[in-house]
Phi, psi and omega in degrees: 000142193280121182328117200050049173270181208278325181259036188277148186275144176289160164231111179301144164293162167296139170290305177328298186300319180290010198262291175310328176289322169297309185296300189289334172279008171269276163331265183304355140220052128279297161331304174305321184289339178283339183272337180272350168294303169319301167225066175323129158264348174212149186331305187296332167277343162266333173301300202308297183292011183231357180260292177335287175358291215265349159299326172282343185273333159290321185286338174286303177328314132303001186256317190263020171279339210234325200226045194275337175296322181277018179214169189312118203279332192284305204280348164286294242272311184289344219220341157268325179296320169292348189256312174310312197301331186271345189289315180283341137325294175308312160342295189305308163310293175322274168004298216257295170311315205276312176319313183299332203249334179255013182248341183246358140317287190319309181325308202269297183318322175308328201279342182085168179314176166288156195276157181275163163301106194312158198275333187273329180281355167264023188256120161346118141326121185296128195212130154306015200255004173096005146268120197289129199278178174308182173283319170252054160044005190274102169342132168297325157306333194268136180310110168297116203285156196301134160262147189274193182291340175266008160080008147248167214296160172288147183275153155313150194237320176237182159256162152101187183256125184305140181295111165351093170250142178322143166272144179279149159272161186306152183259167183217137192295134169287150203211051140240107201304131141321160171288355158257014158083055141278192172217133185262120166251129194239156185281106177243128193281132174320125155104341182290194167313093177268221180213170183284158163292132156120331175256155176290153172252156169309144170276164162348293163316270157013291183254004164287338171301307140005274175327282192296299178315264189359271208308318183262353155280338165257023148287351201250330169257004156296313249241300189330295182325278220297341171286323160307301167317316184285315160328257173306355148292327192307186169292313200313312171320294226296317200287351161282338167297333192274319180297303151339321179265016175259288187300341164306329179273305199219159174222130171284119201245157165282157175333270260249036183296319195278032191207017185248094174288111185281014192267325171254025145308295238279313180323284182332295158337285174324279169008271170314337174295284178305317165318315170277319170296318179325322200278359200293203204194049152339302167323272179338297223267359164285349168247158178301323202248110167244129193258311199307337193265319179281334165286333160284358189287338178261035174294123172283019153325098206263016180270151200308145162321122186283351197269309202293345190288328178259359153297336194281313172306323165307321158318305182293304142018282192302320204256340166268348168310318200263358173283284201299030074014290193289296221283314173303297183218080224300350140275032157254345179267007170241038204289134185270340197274319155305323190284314175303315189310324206281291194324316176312320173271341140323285174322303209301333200291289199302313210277322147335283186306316205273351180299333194285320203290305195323290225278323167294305164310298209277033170233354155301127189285136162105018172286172163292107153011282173272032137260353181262316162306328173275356182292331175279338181261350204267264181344302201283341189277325196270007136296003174231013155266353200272294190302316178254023159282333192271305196290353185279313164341276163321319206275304163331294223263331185291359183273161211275123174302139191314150165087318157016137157251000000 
């Protein structure tokens, strides 16, 4: 047959070469996110570039987790672990931030719309200019004479000028239910833990719970920053970058890689992937309402929720099933029925860590009643976004995988 006629045979790429291929691109950027990191000009750009880092440090990890038979089985087995340690080091800040913002969303939400604007910040200034004053002509600032219930003024009890007392600050409705399920108004001092415009300001509790999350996630994201920072200066980093800028070139592969089919790696992955989900309790997680997962949640048990540990492996699972996907085929790994998937377990993740943190805060000793109470309405809301993060799941995973007829 004459050289590209119509009965020229197609030539599939070698799998081994798209393995590599995948691999040295990965790699290189990871190198890029490191030189940009290096020369960051500003916090945002380096946090955006240490978040890069560490999405390239997962996906070489994943690969060579999922397709460790076509390549040096010493230098994958040395070289993944180190690859974990920086995606989770790196991680962590975001991790702290993103917790911190969502508890206290939880807060402001627990708290109702916004309060309207009290009637004394909309009354005029006293002015000669032909704008009209209250109805009894009094400043808003100026002590106002008492009215009796038929709304005319009350008689004075004394003459002369009363003695100077301190101003009180405004009170602000408390918008965290009591525990016999009122709603309680407490007195909030100018200048404390408020609310945003636009928001009800915080109750008491409410807002010493605030206060206290505040204060101990962002000590938990100082502390994150400065390991990082140490993370990446150390040795340990430099010498996982020089393997990574090795693997940007040449990829090491085993003899016997050129006789290795990357199809049932990847099969294997699902595989394990179905598996771990078939143990969920699915059943359970098909109703909106799990009562049996929120009475453990409230366990004063400070050890990880026991029902969450084989949501969190799906997850990981899960995410190594869509990498090695991107290695077949890099439009399979944006499968929408995987991605709802993901996204579901991702809350279930965030909504879990920030219930820990609630529940962690509310075992400091020598708190306020209502600040151990709003922690508790905090813990308990974020175990029922944690159940319908399990139920989007479920609901996710029974649709038909993309291409399906």
């Amino acid at each position: 047959m004459t050289p590209g006629g119509a009965g020229v045979a197609q030539r599939h790429p070698d799998p081994v070469d798209v393995l590599a291929r995948h691999l040295r691109a990965r790699a290189t950027e990871f190198l890029r996110a490191l030189r940009l990191h290096r020369d960051a000009a500003t916090p945002e750009d380096s946090a955006e570039a240490a978040r890069a880092l560490g999405r390239a440090a997962r996906r070489i990890g994943a690969g060579l987790y999922t397709f460790r038979p076509a390549l040096d089985p010493s230098w994958s087995r040395a070289l993944g672990p180190e690859l974990a340690w920086v995606s989770g080091t790196l991680s962590q800040e975001d991790a702290c931030a993103t917790r911190l913002t969502r508890l206290l969303e939880a807060l402001h939400h627990l708290s109702g719309p916004g309060a309207p604007t009290p009637p004394s910040a909309r009354r005029p200034t006293p002015s000669t200019s032909g704008v009209p004053l209250p109805a009894d002509a009094t400043p808003p600032d100026a002590p106002r004479p008492a009215t009796s219930v038929s709304g005319t003024p009350a008689p004075a009890r004394a003459t002369g000028a009363l003695p100077a007392a301190p101003r009180r600050a405004p009170a602000a409705a408390a918008t965290v239910p009591a525990p016999d399920g009122r709603r309680t108004v407490a007195p909030r001092p100018e200048g404390g833990s408020g609310a945003a415009p636009g928001r009800a300001p915080l109750a008491v509790g409410a807002a010493k719970a605030a206060a206290l999350l505040e204060r101990q996630l962002t000590l938990a994201r100082t502390r994150a920053h400065s390991a990082a920072l140490r993370a990446l200066g150390s040795a340990r980093f430099h010498a996982v970058a020089d393997q990574v800028a090795v693997l940007a070139g040449e990829v090491p592969l085993a003899g016997e890689a050129g006789h290795i089919d990357l199809r049932p790696l990847a099969d294997a992955a699902r595989e394990r992937l179905e598996d771990a989900v078939a143990a969920l309790p699915l059943l359970t997680a098909g109703s909106p309402y799990n009562a049996e997962a929120l009475v453990l949640g409230l366990s004063p048990d400070p050890s990880p929720h026991p029902q969450d540990a084989p949501w969190h492996q799906v997850r990981l699972l899960l995410r190594l099933h869509r990498y090695a996907q991107e290695v077949l085929d890099p439009a399979a790994g944006d499968d929408p029925r995987l991605r709802a998937a993901g996204e579901a377990l991702d809350r279930h993740r965030d909504a879990a860590e920030a219930a820990a943190a609630a529940a962690q805060a509310g075992r400091t000793p020598r708190i306020a009643p209502a600040t151990a109470y709003a922690l508790g309405v905090l813990h308990a809301g974020q175990r029922h976004e944690v159940e319908a993060a399990r139920y989007a799941f479920q609901r996710a995973w029974q649709q038909p995988p993309a291409g399906t007829p």
